[in-house]
C-alpha positions in Angstrom: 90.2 90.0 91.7 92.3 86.8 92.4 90.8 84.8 95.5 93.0 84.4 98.2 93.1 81.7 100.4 91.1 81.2 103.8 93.5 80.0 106.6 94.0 79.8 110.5 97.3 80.3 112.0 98.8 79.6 115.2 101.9 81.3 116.2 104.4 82.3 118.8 104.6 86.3 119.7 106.5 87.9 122.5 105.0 88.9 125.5 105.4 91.3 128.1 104.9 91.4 131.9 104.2 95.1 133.4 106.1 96.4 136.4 108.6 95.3 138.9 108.7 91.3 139.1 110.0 89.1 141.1 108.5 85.8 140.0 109.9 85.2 136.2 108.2 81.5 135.9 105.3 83.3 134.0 107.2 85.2 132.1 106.6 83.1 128.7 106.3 83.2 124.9 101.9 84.0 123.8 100.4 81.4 121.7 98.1 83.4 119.3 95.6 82.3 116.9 94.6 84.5 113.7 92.2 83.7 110.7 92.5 85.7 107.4 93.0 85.8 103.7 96.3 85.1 103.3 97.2 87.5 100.5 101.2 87.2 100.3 103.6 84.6 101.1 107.7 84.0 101.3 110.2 82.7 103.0 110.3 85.4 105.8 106.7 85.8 106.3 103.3 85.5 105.4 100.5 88.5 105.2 96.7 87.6 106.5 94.2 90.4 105.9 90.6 90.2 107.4 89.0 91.3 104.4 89.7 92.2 100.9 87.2 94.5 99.3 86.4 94.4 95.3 88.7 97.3 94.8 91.6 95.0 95.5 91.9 96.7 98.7 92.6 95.0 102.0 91.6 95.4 105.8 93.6 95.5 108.6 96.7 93.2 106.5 99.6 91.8 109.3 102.5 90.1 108.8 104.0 87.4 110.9 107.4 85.8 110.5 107.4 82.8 109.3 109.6 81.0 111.7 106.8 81.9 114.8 104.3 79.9 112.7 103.3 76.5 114.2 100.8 75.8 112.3 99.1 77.1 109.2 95.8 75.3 107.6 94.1 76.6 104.8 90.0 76.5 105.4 87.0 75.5 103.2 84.3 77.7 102.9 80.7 76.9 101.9 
């Protein structure tokens, strides 16, 4: 099994406001934060999975564009 990298990324998703509104000043972009294996990478995206089992299979694998990405570190572990 190749060993995928560890990282912690920050990005920009959409948001949504429920119901009639009035007041649109809150009405903003989410800034989310996601740790994973990153186990696929190119120019439109990345893929972070939470776990990948000896099988080669992995758990719960999402894919974020790669122009919401703010910033991407890859993490040590012990």
């Amino acid at each position: 099994m190749q060993r995928s990298k560890m990282v912690y990324i920050q990005w920009v998703d959409s948001n949504i406001m429920h119901g009639w509104q009035s007041d649109l000043e809150n009405c903003d972009v989410a800034l989310s934060n996601e740790i994973g294996y990153m186990v696929h990478e190119d120019e439109d995206k990345i893929i972070l999975a939470r776990g990948i089992s000896s099988q080669g299979f992995y758990n719960s694998p999402m894919s974020i564009p790669s122009g919401c990405i703010k910033i991407k570190k890859e993490l040590r572990i012990k």
